[in-house]
C-alpha positions in Angstrom: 31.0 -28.4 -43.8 27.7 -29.9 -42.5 25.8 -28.1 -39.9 23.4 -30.5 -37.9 20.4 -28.6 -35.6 18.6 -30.6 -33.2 15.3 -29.2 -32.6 13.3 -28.3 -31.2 14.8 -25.7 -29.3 13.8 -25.5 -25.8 13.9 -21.4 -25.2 16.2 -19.3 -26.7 17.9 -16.6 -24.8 21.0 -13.8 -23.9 22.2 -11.1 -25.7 24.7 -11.0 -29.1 26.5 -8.6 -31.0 25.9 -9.3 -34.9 28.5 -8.5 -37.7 29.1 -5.4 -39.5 26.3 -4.5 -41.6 27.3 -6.0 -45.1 26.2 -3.2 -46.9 27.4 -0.5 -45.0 31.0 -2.1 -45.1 31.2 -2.8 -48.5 30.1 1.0 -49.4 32.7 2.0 -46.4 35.8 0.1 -47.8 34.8 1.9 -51.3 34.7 5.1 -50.2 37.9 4.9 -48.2 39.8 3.9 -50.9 38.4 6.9 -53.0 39.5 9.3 -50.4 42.5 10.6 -49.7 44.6 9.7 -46.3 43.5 6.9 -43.6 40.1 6.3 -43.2 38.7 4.0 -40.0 36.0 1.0 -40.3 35.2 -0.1 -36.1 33.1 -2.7 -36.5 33.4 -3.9 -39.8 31.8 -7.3 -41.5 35.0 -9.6 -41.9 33.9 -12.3 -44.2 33.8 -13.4 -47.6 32.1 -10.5 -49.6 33.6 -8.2 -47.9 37.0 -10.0 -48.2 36.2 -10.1 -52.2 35.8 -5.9 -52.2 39.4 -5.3 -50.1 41.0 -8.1 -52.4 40.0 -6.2 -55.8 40.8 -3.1 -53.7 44.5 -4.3 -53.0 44.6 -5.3 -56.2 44.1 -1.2 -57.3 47.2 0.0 -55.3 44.9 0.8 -52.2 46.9 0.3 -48.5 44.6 -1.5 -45.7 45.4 -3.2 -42.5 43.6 -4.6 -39.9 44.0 -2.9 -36.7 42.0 -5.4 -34.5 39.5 -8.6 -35.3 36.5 -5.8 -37.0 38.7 -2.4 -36.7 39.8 -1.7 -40.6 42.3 0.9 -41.3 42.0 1.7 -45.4 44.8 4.6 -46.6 42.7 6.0 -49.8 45.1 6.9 -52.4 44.7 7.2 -56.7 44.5 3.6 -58.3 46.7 2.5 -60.6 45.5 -0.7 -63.2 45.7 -3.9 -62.0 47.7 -6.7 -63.6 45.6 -9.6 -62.7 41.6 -9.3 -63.1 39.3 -8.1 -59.9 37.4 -11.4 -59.0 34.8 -10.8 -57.2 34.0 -14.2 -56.0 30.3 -14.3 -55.4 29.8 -11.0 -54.2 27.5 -8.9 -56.5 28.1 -5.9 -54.4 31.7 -6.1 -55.2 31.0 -6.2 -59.0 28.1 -3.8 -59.4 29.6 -1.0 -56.8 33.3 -1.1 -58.7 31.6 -1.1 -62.1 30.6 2.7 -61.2 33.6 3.7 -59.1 36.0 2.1 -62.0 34.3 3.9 -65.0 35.4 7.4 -64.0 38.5 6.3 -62.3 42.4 6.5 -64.6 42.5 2.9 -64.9 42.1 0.1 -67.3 40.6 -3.1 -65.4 39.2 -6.6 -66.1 36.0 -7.4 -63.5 34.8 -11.2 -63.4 33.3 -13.3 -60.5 32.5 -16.8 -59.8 30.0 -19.1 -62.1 27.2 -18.0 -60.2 27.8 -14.4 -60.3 28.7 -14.8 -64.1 25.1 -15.8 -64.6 23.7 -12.7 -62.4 22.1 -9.7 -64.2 24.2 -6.7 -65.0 23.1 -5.2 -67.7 20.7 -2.7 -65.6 24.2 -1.5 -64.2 26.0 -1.3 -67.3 23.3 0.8 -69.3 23.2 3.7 -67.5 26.8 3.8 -66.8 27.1 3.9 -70.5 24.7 6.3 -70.8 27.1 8.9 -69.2 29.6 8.1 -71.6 31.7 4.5 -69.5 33.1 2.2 -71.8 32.3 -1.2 -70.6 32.7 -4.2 -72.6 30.9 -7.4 -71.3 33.3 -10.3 -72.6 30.0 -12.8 -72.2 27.4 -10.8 -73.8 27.3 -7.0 -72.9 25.3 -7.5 -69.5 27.1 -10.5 -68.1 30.8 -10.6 -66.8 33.8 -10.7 -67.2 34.0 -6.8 -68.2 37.1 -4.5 -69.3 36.2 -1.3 -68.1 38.1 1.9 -69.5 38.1 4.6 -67.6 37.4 8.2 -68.9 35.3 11.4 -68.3 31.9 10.5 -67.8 29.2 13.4 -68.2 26.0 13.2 -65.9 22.5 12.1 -66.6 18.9 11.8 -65.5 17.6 8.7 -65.5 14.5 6.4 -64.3 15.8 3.3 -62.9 13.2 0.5 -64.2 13.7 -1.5 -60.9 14.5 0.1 -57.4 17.7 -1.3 -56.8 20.1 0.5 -54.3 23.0 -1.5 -56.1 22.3 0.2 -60.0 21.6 3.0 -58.3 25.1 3.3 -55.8 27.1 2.4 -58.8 25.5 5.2 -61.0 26.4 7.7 -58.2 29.7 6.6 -57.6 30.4 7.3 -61.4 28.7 10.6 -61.0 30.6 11.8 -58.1 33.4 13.0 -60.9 31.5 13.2 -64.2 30.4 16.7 -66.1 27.6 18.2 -64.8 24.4 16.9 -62.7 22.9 13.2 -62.2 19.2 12.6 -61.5 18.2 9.4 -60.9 14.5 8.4 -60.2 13.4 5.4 -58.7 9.8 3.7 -58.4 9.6 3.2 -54.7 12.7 3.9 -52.2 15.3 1.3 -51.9 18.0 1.0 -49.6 19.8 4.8 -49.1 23.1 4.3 -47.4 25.0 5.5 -50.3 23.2 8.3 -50.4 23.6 8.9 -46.3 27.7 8.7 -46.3 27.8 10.7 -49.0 26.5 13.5 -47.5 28.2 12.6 -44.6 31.4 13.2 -46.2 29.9 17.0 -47.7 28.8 15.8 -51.0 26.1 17.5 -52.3 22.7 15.1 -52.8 19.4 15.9 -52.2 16.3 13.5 -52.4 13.5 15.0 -53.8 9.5 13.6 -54.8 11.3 10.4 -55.7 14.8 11.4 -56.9 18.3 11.9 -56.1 20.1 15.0 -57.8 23.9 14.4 -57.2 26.4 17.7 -57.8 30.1 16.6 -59.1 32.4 16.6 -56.4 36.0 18.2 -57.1 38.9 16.7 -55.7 39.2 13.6 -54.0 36.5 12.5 -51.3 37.9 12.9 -47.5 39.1 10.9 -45.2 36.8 9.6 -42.1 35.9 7.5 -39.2 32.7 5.2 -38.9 31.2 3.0 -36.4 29.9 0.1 -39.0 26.3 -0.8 -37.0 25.0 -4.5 -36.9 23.8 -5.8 -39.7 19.8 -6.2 -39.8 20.2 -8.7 -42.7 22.2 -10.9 -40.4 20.1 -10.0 -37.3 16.8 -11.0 -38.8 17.8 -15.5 -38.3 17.9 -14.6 -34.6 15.2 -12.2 -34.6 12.7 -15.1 -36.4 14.5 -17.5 -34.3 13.7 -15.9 -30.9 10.3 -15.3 -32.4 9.1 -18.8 -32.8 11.0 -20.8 -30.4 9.2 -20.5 -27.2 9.8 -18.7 -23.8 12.6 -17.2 -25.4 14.0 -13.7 -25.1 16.8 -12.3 -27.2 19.0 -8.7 -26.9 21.1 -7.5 -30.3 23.3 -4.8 -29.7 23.5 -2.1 -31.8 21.3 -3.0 -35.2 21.1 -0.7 -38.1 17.1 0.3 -38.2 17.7 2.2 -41.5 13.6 3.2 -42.8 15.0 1.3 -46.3 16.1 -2.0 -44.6 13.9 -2.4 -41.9 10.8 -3.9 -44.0 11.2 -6.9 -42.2 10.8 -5.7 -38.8 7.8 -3.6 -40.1 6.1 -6.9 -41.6 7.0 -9.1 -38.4 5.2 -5.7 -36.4 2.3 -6.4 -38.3 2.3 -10.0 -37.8 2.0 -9.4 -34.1 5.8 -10.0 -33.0 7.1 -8.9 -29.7 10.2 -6.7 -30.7 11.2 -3.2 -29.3 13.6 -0.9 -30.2 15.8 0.6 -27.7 18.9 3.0 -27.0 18.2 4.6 -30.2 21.3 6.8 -31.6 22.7 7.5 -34.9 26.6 7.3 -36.4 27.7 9.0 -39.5 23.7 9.3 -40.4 22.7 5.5 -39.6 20.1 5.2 -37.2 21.0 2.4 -34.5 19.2 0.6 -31.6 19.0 -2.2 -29.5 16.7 -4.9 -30.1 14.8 -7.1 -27.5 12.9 -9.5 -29.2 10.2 -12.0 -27.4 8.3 -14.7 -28.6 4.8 -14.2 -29.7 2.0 -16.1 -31.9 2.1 -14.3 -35.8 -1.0 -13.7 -37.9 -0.4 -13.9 -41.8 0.3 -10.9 -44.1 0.9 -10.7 -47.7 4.0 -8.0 -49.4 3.4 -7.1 -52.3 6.2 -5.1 -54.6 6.2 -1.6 -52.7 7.7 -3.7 -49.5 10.1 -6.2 -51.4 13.0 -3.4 -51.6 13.5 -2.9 -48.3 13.3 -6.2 -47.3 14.0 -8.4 -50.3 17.1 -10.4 -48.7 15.0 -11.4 -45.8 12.6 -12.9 -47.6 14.3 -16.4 -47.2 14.2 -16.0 -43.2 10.3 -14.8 -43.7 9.3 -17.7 -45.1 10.2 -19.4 -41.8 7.9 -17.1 -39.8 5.1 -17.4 -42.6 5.0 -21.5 -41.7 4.1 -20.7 -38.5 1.3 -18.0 -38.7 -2.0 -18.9 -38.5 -3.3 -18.4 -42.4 -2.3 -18.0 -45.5 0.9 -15.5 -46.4 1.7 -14.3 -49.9 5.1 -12.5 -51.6 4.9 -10.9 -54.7 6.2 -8.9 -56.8 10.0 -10.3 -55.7 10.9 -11.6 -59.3 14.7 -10.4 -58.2 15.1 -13.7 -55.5 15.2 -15.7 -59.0 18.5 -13.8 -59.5 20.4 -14.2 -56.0 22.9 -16.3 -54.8 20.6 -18.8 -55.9 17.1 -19.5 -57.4 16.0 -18.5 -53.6 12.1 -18.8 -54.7 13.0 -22.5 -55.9 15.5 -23.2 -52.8 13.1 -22.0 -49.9 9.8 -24.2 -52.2 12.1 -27.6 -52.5 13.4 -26.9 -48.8 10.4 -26.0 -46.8 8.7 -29.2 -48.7 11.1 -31.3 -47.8 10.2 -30.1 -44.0 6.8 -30.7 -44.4 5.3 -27.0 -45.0 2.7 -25.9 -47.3 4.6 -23.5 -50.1 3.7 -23.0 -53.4 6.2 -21.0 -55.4 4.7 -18.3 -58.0 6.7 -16.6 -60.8 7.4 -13.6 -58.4 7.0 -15.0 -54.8 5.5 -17.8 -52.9 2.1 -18.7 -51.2 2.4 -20.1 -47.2 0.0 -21.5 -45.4 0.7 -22.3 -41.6 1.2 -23.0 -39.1 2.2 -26.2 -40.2 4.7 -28.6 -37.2 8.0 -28.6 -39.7 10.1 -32.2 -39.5 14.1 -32.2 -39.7 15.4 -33.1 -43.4 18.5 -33.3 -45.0 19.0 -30.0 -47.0 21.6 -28.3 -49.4 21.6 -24.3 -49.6 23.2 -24.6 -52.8 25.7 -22.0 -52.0 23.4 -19.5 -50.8 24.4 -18.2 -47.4 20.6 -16.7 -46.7 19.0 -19.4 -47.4 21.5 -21.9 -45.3 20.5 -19.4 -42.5 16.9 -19.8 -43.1 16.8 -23.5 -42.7 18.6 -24.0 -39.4 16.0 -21.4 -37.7 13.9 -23.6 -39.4 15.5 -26.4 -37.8 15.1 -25.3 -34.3 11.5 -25.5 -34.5 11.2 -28.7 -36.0 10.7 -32.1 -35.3 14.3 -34.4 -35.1 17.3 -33.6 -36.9 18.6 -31.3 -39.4 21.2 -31.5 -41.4 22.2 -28.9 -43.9 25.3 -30.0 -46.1 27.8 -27.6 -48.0 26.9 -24.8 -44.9 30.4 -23.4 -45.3 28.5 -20.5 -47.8 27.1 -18.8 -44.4 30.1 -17.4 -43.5 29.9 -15.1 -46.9 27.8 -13.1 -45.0 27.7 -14.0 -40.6 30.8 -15.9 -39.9 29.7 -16.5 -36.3 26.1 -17.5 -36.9 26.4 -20.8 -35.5 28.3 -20.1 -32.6 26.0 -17.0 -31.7 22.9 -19.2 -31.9 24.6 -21.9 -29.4 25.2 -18.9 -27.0 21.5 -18.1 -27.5 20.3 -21.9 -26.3 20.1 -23.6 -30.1 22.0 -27.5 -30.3 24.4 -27.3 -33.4 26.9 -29.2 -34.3 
């Protein structure tokens, strides 16, 4: 599929509700199908990942149905072994999050993904895990997939995670949940903490702590519960830039997750002098929510270094776009993990943005903008990489002329309706 953007946009405005927050859902659908009885996703992301997590789910003996378009019913119930592998397609989620819910669980299972994802690092989720005891076996070297995971009793740990990731770190407390004895796990700077939330939600014991996250073995199987799934700030951050640098424009999302861990990005734009505010503010099941009304504005440059990446490290693609247009120089550093995405996303957004006339030089761990800089259309390829697809059509309503982004069919891995929400908005896409 070929997306073409004519640009540039006029003004972009009206109100949209975004998908399911990816994350959110993915740790949802998990959770329900380690409980026991129905549980009840209402707004949850429908779209490839999250299709990859239900699939490998089914293929566990767990019951779901889909009660409306977003409205997931999931009947949690014990797994049985599969007899065909879990693919994963090109979620990492799926794999890393099933890694520590499988290694404790009664079953034997083979875990693999797609080519990309068989490249992706997993050894940082596989050595803890086998630290409390998991026996994993990495059929292409021990920290790539495909994986046969045995389950057995795991016994808990502490551990220092060398990277904040809220991936490693979900999977080892989805292992812990039913291991012997306490799991501490430390991490240099907060990453993303919705595990952490719904599992206290559902009455497990966690506490954060200078740093760390002490999790008490749970007894018995997890129960049963009803969510509101909030919009996914990921997603929302295309249209956030979008209405940011297109001007005269004015743009409402309904009902965004502002989690502190994910909201780096609208901290960063803050400081660049964007014109978003936050309102209705409410929580659900210990997400904060609010409604976002964002206006354009002129943006100064700002460098991130390392302590900002985790909370904002897949919107670093969409950043970029905002860094061509502030007046200055803007630095990322310390983001080493975009080499390991869905693609080589520091060498995708340098060959991309070139080819659209900005200023980018890529570094080993981020890139260097300077801007503003009046983009031209181009013909682009995402390589697969849903962000970075997104990334260059907002680019490509604030360009010069025509652009045309082949193989776009990887967006709807993540926002299904990203196209058709940005036509609502004002944007020309074909």
């Amino acid at each position: 599929m070929e997306l073409k953007v004519n640009g540039p946009a006029e003004k972009l405005e009206g109100n949209i509700k975004l998908p399911g927050d990816k994350s959110i859902s993915h740790r949802g659908m998990l959770l329900a199908a380690m409980g026991y009885g129905p549980s009840r996703l209402l707004g949850v992301l429908r779209s490839g990942v999250t299709d990859a997590m239900l699939n490998c789910l089914t293929a566990l003996g767990v019951e779901s149905e889909y009660l409306g378009q977003d409205d997931l019913l999931i009947l949690g119930k014990s797994w049985s072994s599969p007899s065909t592998s879990l693919y994963c397609g090109n979620s990492g989620t799926t794999m890393r999050l099933l890694l520590g819910a499988l290694a404790p669980s009664p079953v034997r299972a083979t875990i693999d993904g797609s080519p990309r994802l068989r490249q992706r690092p997993m050894g940082r989720v596989v050595t803890p895990l086998e630290l409390m005891g998991a026996r994993i076996n990495g059929m292409n070297g021990q920290g790539q997939p495909p994986f046969i995971v045995d389950g057995q009793e795991l016994h808990g740990i502490q551990y220092d995670l060398p990277v904040s990731s809220a991936q490693v770190k979900s999977a080892v407390l989805l292992a812990a949940l039913f291991a012997q004895g306490e799991t501490e796990i430390s991490e240099p700077t907060p990453s993303r903490d919705h595990t952490e939330r719904m599992l206290k939600n559902l009455g497990i014991s966690i506490i954060r702590s200078n740093g760390s996250i002490r999790l008490i073995p749970h007894r018995g199987r997890l129960p049963n519960f009803t969510m509101d799934v909030p919009g996914d700030v990921s997603s929302g951050a295309f249209p956030i830039v979008a209405a940011t640098l297109v001007p005269d424009s004015e743009v409402t999302l309904s009902g965004v997750g502002i989690n502190p861990t994910r909201s780096g990005l609208l901290e960063i734009l803050d400081a660049m002098g964007a014109d978003i505010r936050r309102e209705n503010q409410r929580q659900s099941c210990g997400e904060p929510i609010a409604d976002l009304v964002i206006r354009s504005a002129a943006l100064n440059p700002v460098e991130i270094e390392a302590d900002k990446v985790a909370s904002m490290v897949d919107e670093l693609p969409i950043f970029a776009i905002a860094a061509t247009q502030a007046h200055g120089i803007s630095k990322v550093s310390g983001a080493e993990e975009l080499r390991f995405k869905e693609s080589d996303r520091i060498l995708e957004i340098t060959r991309g943005l070139r080819e659209m006339g900005a200023r980018i030089e890529p570094q080993a761990d981020g890139f260097i903008i300077e801007g503003p800089t009046r983009l031209h259309g181009a013909v682009l390829d995402p390589n697969g990489d849903h962000r970075i697809a997104m990334a260059f059509a907002v680019a490509g309503l604030i360009a010069e002329g025509e652009t045309t982004l082949r193989n776009a069919d990887c967006i709807a891995e993540s926002y299904p309706d990203f196209a058709s929400d940005l036509i609502k908005l004002g944007a020309e896409i074909q």
